[in-house]
C-alpha positions as CSV (number, residue, x, y, z in Angstrom):
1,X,36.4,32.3,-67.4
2,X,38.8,31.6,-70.0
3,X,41.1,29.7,-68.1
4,X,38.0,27.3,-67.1
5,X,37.7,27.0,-71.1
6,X,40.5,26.2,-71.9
7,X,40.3,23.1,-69.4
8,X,37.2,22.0,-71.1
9,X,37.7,19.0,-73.7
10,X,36.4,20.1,-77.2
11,X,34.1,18.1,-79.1
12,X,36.9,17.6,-81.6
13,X,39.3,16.7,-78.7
14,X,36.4,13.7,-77.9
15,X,36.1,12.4,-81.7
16,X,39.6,12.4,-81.7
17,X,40.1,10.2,-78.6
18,X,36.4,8.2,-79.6
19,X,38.5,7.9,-83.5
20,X,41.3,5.9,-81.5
21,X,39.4,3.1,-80.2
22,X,38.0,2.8,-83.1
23,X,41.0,2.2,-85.1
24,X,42.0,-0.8,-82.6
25,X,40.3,-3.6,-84.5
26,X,40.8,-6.5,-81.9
27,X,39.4,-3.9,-79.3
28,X,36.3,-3.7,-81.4
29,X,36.1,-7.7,-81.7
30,X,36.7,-8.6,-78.1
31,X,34.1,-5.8,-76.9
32,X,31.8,-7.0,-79.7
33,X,31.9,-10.6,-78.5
34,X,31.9,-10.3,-75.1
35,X,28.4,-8.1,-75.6
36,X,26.6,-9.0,-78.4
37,X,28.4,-12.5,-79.6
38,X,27.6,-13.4,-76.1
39,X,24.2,-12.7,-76.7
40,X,23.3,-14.3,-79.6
41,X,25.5,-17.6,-79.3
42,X,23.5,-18.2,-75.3
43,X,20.0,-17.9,-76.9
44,X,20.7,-19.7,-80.1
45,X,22.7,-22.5,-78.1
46,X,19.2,-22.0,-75.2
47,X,16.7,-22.4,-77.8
48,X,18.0,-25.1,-80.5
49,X,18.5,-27.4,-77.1
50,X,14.5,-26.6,-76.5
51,X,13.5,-27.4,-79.8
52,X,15.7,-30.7,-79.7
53,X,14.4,-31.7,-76.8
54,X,11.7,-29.8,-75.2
55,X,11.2,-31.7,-72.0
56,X,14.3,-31.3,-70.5
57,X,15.5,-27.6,-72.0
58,X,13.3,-24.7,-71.3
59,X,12.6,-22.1,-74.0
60,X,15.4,-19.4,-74.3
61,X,13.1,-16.4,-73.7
62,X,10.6,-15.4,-70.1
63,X,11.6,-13.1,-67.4
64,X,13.6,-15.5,-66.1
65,X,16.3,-16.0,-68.8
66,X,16.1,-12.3,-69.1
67,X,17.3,-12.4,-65.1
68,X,20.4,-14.6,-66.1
69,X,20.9,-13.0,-69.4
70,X,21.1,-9.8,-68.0
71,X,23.4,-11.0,-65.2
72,X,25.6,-12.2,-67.4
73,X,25.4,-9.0,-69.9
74,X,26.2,-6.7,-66.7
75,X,28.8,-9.0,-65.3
76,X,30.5,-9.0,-69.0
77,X,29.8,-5.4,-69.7
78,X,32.1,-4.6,-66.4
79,X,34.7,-6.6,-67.8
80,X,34.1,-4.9,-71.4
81,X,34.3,-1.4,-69.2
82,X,37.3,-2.6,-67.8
83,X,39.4,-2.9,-71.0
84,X,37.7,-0.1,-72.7
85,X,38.5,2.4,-69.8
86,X,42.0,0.9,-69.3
87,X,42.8,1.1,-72.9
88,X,41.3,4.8,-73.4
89,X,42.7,5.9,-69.7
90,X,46.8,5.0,-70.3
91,X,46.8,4.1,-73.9
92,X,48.3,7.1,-75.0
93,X,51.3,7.0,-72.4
94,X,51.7,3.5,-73.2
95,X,52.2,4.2,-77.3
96,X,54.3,7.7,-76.3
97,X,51.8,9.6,-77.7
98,X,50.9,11.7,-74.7
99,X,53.6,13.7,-74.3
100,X,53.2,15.0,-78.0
101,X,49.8,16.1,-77.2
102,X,50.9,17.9,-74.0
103,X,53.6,20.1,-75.9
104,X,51.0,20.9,-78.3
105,X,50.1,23.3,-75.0
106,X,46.6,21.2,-74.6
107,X,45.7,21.3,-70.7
108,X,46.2,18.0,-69.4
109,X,42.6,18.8,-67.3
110,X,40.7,18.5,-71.0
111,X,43.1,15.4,-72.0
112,X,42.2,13.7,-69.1
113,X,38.6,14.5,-69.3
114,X,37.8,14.2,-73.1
115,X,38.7,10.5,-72.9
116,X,35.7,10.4,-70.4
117,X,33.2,10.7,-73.0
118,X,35.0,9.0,-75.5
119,X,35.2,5.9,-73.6
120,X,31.5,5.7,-72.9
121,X,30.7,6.6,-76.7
122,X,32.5,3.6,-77.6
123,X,31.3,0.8,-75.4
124,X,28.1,1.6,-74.2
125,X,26.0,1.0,-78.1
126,X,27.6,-2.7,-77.6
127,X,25.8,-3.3,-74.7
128,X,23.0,-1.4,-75.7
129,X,22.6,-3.7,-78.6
130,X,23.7,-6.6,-76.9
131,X,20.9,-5.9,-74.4
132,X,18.2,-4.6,-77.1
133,X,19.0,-8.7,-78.3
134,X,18.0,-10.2,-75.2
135,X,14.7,-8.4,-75.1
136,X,13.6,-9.2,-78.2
137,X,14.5,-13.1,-77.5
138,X,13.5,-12.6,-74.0
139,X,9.7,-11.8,-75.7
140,X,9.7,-14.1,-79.0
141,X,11.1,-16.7,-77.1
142,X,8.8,-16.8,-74.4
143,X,7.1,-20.3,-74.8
144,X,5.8,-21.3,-71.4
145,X,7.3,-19.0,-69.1
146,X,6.4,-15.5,-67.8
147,X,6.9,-12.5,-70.8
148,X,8.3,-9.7,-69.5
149,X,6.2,-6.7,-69.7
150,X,7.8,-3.5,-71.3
151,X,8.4,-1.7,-68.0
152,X,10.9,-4.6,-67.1
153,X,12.3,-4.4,-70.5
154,X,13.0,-0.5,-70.3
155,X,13.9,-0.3,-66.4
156,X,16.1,-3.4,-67.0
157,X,18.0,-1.5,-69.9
158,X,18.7,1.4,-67.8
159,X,19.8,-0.7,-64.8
160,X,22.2,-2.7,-67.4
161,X,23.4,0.8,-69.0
162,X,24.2,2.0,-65.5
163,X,25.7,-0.6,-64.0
164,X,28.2,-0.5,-67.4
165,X,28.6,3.1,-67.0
166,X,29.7,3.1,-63.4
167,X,32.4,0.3,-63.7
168,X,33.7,2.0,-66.7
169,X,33.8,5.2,-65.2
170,X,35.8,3.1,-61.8
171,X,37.8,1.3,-64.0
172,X,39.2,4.5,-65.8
173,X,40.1,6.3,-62.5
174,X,41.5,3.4,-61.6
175,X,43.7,2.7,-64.9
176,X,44.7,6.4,-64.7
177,X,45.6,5.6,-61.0
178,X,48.1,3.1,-61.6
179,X,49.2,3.8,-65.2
180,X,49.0,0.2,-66.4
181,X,46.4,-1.6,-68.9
182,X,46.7,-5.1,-67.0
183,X,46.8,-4.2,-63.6
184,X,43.5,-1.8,-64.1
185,X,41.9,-4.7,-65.8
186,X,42.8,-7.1,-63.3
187,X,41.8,-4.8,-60.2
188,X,38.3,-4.2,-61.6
189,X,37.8,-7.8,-62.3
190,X,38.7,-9.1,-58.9
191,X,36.6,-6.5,-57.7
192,X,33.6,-6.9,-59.4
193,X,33.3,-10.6,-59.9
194,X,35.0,-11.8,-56.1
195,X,35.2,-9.3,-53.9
196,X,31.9,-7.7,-54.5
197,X,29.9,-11.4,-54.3
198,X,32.3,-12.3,-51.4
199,X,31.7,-9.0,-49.0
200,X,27.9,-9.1,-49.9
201,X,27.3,-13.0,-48.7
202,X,29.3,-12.0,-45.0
203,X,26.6,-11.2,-42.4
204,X,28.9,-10.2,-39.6
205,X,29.4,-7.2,-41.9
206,X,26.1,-5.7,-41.5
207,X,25.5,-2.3,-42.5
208,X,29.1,-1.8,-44.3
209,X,28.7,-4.3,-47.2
210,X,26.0,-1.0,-48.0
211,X,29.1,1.1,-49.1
212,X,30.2,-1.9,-51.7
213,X,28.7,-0.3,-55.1
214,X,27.7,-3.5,-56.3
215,X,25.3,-4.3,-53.7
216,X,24.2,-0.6,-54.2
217,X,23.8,-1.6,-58.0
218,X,21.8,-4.8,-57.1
219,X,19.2,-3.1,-55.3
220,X,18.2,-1.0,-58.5
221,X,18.0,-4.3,-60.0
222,X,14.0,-5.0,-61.1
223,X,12.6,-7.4,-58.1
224,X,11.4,-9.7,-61.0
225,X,14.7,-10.6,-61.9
226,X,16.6,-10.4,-58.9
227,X,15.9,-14.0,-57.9
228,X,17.4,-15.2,-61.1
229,X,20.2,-12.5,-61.8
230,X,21.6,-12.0,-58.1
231,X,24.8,-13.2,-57.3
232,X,24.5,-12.8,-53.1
233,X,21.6,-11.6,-50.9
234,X,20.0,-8.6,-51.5
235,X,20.3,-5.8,-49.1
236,X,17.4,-3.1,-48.4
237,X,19.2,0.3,-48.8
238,X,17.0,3.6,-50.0
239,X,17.5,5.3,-52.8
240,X,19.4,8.1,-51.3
241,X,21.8,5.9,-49.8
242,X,22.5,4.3,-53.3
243,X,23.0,7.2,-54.7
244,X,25.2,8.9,-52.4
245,X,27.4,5.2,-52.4
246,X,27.7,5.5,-56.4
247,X,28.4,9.2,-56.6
248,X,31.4,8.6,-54.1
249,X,33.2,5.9,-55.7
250,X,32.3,7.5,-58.6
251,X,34.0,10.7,-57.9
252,X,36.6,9.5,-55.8
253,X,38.4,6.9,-58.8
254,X,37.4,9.9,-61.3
255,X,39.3,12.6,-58.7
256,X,41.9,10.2,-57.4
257,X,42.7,9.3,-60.9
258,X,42.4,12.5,-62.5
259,X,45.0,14.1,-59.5
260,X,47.4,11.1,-61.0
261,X,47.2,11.8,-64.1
262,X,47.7,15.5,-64.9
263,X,50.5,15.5,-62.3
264,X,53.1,12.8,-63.3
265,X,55.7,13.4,-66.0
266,X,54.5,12.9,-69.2
């Protein structure tokens, strides 16, 4: 029982890893205007261009800007995850402090797993308030088109929340997997923004495009916005089956990375 204990990342082990990313000030800008800047700049660019000209621009708010705003905030919250996880993931090997944190007898199990947490402490108020934006533009901008009713809002916050979590928690395994910042980043983009679009559009592959996670992820999407915030057809898969496809990848970048990472030198 011990033993198991002493695997287990301490809440001081978490702030201490969550304290790190917080120091990095151009993290903190890029994740902050790629969430919320991105936010505020589309709706204020959206919504001047309707008052300037009202028959030709649309209002910036309805349930159909909150589809492509909330496409975007996903799609930009994955990349956000991306340099989060691969930042938080091999950072501390990159800057040689790793190894000093080893001989300090710490297990490398509880490094590996206290930058978890930290990781999703960090990001996920940006896109939380970057999202929390959009719905309140997505209402008091609303004009002619459909409001959204607050069971869209809330079920479309948890879907954006998710869909961050899950590529964050992919694109650590993966950064911890190959033990460099860019080539995490660049995996997890390709992934998410070509590959994933790319495997859902072909029809010859039937049932398998069912074990992409993206296409898992846009079937949780709200139907209301789907139309507007899809990026390739929509497959019917159950709930189970979504859940079993995001648990594996899930556990699989999380176990192959974590078997990387606590076994190479230091």
């Amino acid at each position: 029982m011990s033993t198991f204990a002493h695997t287990l990342p301490t809440p001081r082990l978490v702030s201490a890893d969550l304290l790190k990313l917080r120091k990095r000030r151009g993290l903190v800008a890029v994740v902050a205007l790629m969430t919320i800047g991105t936010v505020l700049i589309a709706n204020t660019v959206i919504e001047l261009m309707h008052l300037s000209d009202s028959t030709k621009h649309g209002p910036a708010g309805g349930v159909t800007m909150l589809g492509h705003m909330t496409w975007t905030i996903a799609a930009l919250g994955a990349a956000a995850a991306a340099i989060v996880a691969s930042t938080v993931g091999v950072g501390d090997r990159e800057s040689g402090v790793y190894r000093d944190l080893v001989v300090t007898g710490r297990s490398r199990l509880s490094l590996y797993v206290s930058r978890i947490p930290a990781g999703l402490l960090y990001l996920l108020p940006f896109v939380a308030a970057a999202y929390a934006l959009e719905a309140v533009a997505s209402v008091a901008f609303t004009g002619w088109h459909p409001a959204p009713s607050i069971y869209l809002l809330v079920v479309t916050g948890l879907w954006t929340l998710l869909t961050t979590t899950f590529y964050y928690l992919f694109a650590f395994g993966v950064s911890c997997l190959v033990g460099s910042r860019s080539y995490a980043i660049g995996i997890v983009l390709a992934w998410r923004l070509a590959l994933t679009p790319l495997l859902a559009s072909i029809a010859a592959l039937g049932v398998v495009r069912e074990f992409v996670p993206g296409v898992a992820l846009d079937n949780l999407l709200p139907a209301a916005l789907h139309n507007a915030a899809r990026q390739g057809p929509r497959l019917g898969m159950s709930l189970a089956a979504i859940v079993a496809v995001l648990a594996v990848w899930t556990a699989a970048a999380l176990l192959v990375g974590g078997v990387r990472d606590t076994t190479q030198d230091a």
